[in-house]
N, C-alpha and C positions, 0 to 999 in steps of 0.2 A: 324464727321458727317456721317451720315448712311441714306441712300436711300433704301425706302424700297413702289417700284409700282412709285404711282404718290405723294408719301405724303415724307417727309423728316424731321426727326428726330436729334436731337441730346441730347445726352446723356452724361452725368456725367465718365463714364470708360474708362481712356484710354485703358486700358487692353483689354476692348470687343468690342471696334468699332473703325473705320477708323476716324485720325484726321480728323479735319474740314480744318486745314491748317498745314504745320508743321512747327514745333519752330523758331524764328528767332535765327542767330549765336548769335547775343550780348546778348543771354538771356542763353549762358553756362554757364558762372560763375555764376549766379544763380539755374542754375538745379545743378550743379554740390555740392553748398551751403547747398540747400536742402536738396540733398542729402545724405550729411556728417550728416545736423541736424535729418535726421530720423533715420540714424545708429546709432547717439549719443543717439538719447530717447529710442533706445531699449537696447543699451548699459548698458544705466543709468537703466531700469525698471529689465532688469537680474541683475544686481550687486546687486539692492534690496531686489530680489525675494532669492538671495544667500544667503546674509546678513541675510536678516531674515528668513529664513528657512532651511539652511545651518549651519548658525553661531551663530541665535540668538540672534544677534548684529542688531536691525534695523538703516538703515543710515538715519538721520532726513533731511539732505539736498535735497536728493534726487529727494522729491517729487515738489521741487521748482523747484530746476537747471529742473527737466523735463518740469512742467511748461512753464517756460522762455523760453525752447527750442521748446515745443512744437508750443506756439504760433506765435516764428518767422517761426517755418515752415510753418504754416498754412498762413503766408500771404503769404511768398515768394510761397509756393504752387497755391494760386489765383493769382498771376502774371503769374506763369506759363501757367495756366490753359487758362489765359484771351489768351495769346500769342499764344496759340494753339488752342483757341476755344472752349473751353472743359468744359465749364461754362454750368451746365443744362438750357434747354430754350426750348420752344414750338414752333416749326417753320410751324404746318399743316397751318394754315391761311397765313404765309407768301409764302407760294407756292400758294396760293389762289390768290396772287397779280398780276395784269399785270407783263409782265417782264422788261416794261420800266421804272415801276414805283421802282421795286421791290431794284433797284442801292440805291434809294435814300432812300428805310427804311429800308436798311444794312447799310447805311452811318448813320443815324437817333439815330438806336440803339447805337450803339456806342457811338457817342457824351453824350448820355444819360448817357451813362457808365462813359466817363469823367466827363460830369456836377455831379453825382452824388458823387463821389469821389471829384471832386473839393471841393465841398461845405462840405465835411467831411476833408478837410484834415487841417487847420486851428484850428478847434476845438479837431480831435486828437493832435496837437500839444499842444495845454491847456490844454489837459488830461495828455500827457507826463509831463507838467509840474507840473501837483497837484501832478499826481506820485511821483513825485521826493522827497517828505516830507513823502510817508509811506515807513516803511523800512521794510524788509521781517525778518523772524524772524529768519529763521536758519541761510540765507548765509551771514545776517544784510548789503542790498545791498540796496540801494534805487531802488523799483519797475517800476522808469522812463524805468531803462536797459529792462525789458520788453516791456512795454509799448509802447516803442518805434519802436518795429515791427508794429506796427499801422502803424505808421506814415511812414515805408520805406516801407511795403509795398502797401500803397494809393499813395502814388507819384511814387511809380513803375508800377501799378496797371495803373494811369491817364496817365503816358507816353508811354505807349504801347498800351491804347486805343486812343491814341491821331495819336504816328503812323501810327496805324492800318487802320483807319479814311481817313488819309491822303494818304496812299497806296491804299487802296482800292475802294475811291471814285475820281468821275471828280470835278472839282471845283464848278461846276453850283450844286450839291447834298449837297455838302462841306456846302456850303455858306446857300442854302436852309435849311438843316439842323438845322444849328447855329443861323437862324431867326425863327423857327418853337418854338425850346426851350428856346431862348431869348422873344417871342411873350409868351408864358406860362408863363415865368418868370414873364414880363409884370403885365399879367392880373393878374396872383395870388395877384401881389401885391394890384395893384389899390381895388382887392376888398374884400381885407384882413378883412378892418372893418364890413363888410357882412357879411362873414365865423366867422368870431369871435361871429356872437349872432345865427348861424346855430345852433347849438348843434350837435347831432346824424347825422345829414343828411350829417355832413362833414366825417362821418363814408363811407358812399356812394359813396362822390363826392372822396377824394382822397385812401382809404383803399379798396374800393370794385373797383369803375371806374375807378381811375389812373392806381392802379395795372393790370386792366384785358386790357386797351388798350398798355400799356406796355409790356403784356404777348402775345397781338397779334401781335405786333411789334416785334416781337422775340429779346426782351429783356430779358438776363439772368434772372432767378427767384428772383437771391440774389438782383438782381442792382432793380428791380420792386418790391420788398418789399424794399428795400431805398429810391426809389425815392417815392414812396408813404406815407411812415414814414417819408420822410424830409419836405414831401411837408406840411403834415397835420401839425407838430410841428411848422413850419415857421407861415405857414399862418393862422391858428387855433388857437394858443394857444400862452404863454407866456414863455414855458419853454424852454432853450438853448439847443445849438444843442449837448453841452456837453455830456448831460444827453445818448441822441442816442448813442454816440460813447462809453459811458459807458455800456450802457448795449450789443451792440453788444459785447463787448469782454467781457464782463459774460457769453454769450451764447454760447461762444467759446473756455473757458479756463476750463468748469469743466474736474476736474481727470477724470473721467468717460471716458469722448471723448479721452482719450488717446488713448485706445484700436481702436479705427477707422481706424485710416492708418496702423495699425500693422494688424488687420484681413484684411485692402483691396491688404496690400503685401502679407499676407497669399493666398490672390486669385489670387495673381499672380502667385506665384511659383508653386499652383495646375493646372492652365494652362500651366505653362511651361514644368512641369517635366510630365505630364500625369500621375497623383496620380488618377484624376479624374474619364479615361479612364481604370484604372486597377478597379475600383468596379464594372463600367457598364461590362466589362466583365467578372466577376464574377459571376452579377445579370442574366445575359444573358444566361451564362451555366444552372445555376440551374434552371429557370423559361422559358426559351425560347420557348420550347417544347410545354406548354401548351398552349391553346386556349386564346386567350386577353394576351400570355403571354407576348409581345415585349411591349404592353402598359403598365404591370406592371413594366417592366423592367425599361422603362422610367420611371414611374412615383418612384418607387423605387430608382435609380437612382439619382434625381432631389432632394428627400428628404435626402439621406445620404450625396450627393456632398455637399447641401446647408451646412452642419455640418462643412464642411472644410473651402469654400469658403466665406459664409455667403454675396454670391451676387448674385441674380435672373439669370442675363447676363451671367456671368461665367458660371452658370449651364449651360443653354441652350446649350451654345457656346459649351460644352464638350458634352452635351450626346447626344445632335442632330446628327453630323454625324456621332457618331459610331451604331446609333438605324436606322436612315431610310432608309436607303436602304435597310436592312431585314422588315422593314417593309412595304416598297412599294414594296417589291417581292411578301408578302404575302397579298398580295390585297389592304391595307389602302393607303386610299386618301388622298394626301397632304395636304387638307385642314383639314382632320378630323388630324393629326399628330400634326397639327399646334396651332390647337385647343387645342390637350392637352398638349404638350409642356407650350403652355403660361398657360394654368390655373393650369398644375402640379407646373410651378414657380411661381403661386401665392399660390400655396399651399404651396411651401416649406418655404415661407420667415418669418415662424416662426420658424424655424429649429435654433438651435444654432449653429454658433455663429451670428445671423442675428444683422447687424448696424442698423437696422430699431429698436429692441428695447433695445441694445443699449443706442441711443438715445433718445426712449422716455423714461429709465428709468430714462435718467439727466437730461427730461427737469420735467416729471411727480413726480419723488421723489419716483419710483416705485423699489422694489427690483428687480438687474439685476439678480440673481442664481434664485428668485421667475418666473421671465419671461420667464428663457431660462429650466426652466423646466415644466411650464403650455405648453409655446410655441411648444415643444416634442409632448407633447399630444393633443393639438389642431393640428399640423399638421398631424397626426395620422386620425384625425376625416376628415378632408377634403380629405385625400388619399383616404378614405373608400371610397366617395361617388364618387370620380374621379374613383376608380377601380370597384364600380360596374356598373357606365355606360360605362367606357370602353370595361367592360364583354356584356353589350348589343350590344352594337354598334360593338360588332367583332362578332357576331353572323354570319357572311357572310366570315371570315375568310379564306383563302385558306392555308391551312395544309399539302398538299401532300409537300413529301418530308421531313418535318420536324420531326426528329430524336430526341430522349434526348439525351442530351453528356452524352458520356462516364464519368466514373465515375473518371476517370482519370485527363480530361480534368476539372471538379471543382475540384478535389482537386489541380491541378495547378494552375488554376484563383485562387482560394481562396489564395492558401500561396504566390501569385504577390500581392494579395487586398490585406491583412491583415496589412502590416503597414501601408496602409493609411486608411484602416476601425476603426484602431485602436484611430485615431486622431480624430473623432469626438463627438465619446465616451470618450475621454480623455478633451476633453473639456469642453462639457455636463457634466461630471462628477465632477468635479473639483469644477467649478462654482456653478452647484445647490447643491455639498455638502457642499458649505463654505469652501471647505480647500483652495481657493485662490480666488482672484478676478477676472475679467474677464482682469482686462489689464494687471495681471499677468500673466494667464492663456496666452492670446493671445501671450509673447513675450516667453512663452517656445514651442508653438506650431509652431513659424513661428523658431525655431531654430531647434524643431524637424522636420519639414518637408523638410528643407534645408537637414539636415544631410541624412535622408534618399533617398531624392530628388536625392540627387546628388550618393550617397553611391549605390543605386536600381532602379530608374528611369531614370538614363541618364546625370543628372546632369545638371547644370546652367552653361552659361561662363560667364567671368567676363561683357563681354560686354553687354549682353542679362541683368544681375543682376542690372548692372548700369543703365538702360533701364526701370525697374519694378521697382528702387527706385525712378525716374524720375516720372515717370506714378503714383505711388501710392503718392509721393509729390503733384503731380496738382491735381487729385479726391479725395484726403484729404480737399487739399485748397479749393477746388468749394465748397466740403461738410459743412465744417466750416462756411463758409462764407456767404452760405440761414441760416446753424443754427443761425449766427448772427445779421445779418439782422432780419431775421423769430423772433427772441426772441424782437428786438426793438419793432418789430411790435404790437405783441403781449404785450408789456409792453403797448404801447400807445392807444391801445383798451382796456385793463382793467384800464387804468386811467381815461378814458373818464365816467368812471359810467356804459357804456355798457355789461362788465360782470357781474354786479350785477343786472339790469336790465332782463340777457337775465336768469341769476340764477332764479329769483321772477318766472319767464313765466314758466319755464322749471320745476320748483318744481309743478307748480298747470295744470297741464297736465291732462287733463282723462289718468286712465288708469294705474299712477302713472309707477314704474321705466320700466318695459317694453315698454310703448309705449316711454320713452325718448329712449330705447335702439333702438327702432325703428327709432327715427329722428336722432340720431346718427350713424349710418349706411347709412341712405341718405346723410346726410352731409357728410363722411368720403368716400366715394362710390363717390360722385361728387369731391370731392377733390383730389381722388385716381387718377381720370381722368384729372384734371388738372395741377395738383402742383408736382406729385409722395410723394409720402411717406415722407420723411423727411422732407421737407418745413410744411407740412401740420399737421404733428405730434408736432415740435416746436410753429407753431400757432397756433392749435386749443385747445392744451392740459391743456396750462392754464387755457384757460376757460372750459373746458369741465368736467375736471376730477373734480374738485372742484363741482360741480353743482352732478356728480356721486356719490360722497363719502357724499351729503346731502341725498340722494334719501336713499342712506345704502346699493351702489352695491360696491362689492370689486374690488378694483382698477386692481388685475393682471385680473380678470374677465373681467373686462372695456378694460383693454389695449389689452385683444384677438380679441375683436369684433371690435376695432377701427383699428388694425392692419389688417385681415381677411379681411375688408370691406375696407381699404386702397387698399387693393392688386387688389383685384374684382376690383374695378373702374380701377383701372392702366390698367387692362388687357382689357377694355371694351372697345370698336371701339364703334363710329367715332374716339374717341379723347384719348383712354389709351394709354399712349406711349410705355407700357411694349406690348401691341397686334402687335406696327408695329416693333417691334426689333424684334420679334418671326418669324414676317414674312420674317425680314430681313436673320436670320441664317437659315431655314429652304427655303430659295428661293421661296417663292409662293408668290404670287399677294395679299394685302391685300384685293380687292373687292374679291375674290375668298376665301379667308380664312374666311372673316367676316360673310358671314350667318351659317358658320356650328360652329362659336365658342361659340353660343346661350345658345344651352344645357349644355354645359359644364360649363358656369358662373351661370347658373342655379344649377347645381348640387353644384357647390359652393357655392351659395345663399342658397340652403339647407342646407345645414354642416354650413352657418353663424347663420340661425335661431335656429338650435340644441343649437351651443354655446354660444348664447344672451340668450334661454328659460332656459338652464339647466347650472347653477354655477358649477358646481360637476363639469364638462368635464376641467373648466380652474382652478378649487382650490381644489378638492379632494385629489392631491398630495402634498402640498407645506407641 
């Protein structure tokens, strides 16, 4: 959890912010599990990448046994996450609460987390058991052995929120609690036969209202897209809660999402080994000297780090304090720093290797080598427009004193950068050539970066390694586990008719596909601000992108603008959580930072309407 003035955040990385609480001991053997399973899947993805492009020999099993493994990491990673807190959630409105009251909607949340697990875990056992009749084709194992990380990890998952519960509350909360959700339970039922001839409107009552008093409740995002999808399937409709637990682990098991925890340990070992800090001082030598030059630098910076890291947080965390204090010498206000801190890290998060598209490419069906090279170029365009107001806004710059380095000192920085300038180029390259996949691609990067890591940066101990397979175990599992949820959700809003409904509307728009590119930028811009990115990617995408590809916009097109307009709302106060992290690593008071970071979402908002008016800036390359 991260404090940041009078508002309180928490956030998905353990890598970038302070737990909320730290681990319980009886939850070793589980980090410790994990941990073994995420060294096994990258094990397993080199021995592949060797075999076939080494040997020529592809291994057919592989792509299973990874599978199977991946997915029991991913629960045991949401145990973990639960036990530490580390479950993305929106907590500005619960600082809004008395503090007397505030005991008992910590205690609240939680339960919620059990009840909602509770009531899933019965029906993952049904599913483990249909499993048991499909048999996998290479390793011919019945698919229950997978399947069955469902079900260890929801009774793992319901006993450590159940714990938690019980340590953290008085009994008078305890008991209030468990009559508050047993009273819900109640009425849902009693007026079940109601709900049932609603139609749409139960879109409202449980998918829009349940989820958002849930969200204010600072319930995890994953557990508030469940309890809202179990609520509407129970009480709405006729179909079994089977079907939910199916589709959560479709949302959760494509190949694609392999590559996720191997780029979020990638961002660890850039934080640890300081690969990060060897470009900013590179950037710094060459550019420093000049006029707006420490804001290029940042923003330069922020765009090549993101290549490695492929996480907003990471950046920040790296090039904020080796940039401001040269730049509060030379006159810039904390608040204007801060300013473009967060909006250059909304700029960068198209950079490859960004998990945000990723993600949408497995939930969208979009090419990921087509994304992460539009993505290069669209962050290109939003730099421009961050570097020429930063060139206005440093018009007052204080200079005296400031020297060019010696010619000496870049070609030092430079030959410290180069093996890690080399990595994000080697990614980028790879992927958008075709000559590998990205979750190839990620398990030779996170092998090259160790080597050099340790070989010219200083190197990893074992302790610290064991530490960042722990951490990238639990923000893998949070991550999976909204895509899970997030995909049920979205399954049971396009069954309802409401995607094709909102299809009909959206096709006969004045204005035809621009003005939809317009209302999809509000909607994605307001979601940025509530949900972050990847919750909101997995839900809206279904319906969104279908409704784009009738209009006749090209989908890597679409996916710039929805990403772009994703990041803009994250960063936008009162409520973008990416604004009060910025203020968190940069020390300044979010009311103090919030009127000056205006202009800057603006200049973004330019560079969004460039790349929604002009196709060519997101598909001229592909």
């Amino acid at each position: 959890m991260a404090s940041a003035g009078n508002e309180t955040v928490v956030v998905i990385s353990p890598a970038e912010t302070l737990h909320g609480r730290p681990g319980s001991r009886f939850m070793w053997p589980i980090e410790v599990l994990a941990s073994l399973l995420l060294v096994l899947v990258i094990g397993l993805l080199l021995l592949g990448v060797f075999s076939r492009y080494v040997l020529s020999l592809p291994i057919v099993w592989i792509d299973e046994a990874s599978s199977i493994s991946f997915l029991w990491l991913a629960m045991l990673g949401s145990a973990i996450a639960i036990d530490r807190n580390e479950h993305l959630r929106l907590t500005i409105f619960v600082n809004l609460i008395p503090e007397r009251a505030r005991g008992f909607v910590s205690t609240l949340a939680l339960q919620i987390i059990a009840a909602v697990i509770l009531a899933l875990i019965l029906p993952a056992i049904e599913y483990v058991q249909e499993e048991w009749f499909v048999t996998s084709a290479a390793l011919n194992i019945p698919m229950s052995y997978r399947a069955a990380a469902i079900v260890f990890g929801l009774t793992l998952m319901f006993v450590i929120a159940i714990i938690h519960a019980v340590r953290e509350s008085t009994l008078l909360n305890f008991v209030g609690g468990l009559a508050v959700i047993a009273a819900f339970a109640g009425l849902g039922w009693l007026l079940s036969p109601v709900l049932l001839t609603l139609g749409y409107y139960n879109i409202l009552i449980f998918l829009v209202g349940l989820v958002g008093v849930c969200l204010l409740l600072g319930v995890p995002i994953a557990f508030c897209f469940g309890m809202g999808t179990l609520a509407f399937i129970v009480l709405t409709t006729y179909v079994p809660v089977i079907v939910l637990v199916g589709r959560m682990d479709e949302g959760m098991s494509s190949l694609i999402l392999l590559s996720v925890p191997i780029f979020v340990l990638l961002g660890c070992i850039l934080d640890a080994t300081g690969m990060g800090k060897a470009i900013v001082d590179f950037l710094a030598s060459l550019l420093g000297h000049v006029k707006a030059g420490m804001s290029y630098v940042l923003l330069g910076s922020l765009f090549l780090v993101s290549g490695i890291s492929g996480s907003k947080v990471s950046d920040m965390a790296t090039v904020a304090p080796a940039l401001f204090p040269e730049m509060k010498r030379r006159g810039h206000e904390p608040k204007e720093m801060i300013a473009l801190l967060a909006t250059g890290a909304a700029m960068a998060d198209t950079v490859p290797p960004s998990i945000v598209l990723i993600v949408l490419g497995s939930v969208a069906g979009v090419s990921i080598a087509a994304l992460f090279t539009s993505g290069f170029i669209i962050a290109m365009v939003l730099l421009l427009v961050l570097a020429i107001l930063a060139r206005w806004k440093a018009s007052g710059e204080r200079m005296e004193g400031v020297k060019r380095a010696p010619l000496s000192v870049v070609r030092n920085t430079l030959l410290i950068a180069v093996p890690a300038l080399v990595l994000p180029f080697l990614i980028r390259g790879a992927v958008g050539g075709g000559v590998a996949t990205a979750t190839e691609v990620s398990t030779i990067a996170v092998v090259y970066a160790l080597i050099i890591g340790i070989v010219l940066y200083g190197g990893i101990t074992w302790k610290k390694f064991y530490s960042m397979l722990v951490d990238t175990a639990a923000l893998s599992g949070a991550i999976l586990l909204i895509l899970g949820t997030a995909s049920a959700m979205a399954w049971a809003l396009t069954q309802t008719g409401f995607a094709h409904q909102l299809a009909t509307s959206m096709v006969g728009l004045p204005g035809g596909w621009f003005t939809f590119m317009l209302v999809s930028i509000a909607v994605f811009m307001l979601l940025g601000c509530v949900l972050e990115g990847l919750p909101a990617i997995v839900l809206m995408a279904p319906i969104m992108f279908p409704i784009a590809a009738n209009l006749g916009i090209n989908d890597v097109h679409y996916s710039m603008v929805v990403v772009t307009a994703m990041n803009i709302g994250l960063m936008a106060p009162p409520i973008g959580i990416g604004f009060y992290i910025a203020c968190k690593i940069g020390n300044v008071s979010p009311d103090v930072a919030m009127g000056a970071i205006w202009p800057y979402l603006g200049a973004l908002l330019v560079g969004l309407l460039l790349i929604a008016a002009i196709p060519a800036l997101s598909t001229a390359y592909l």
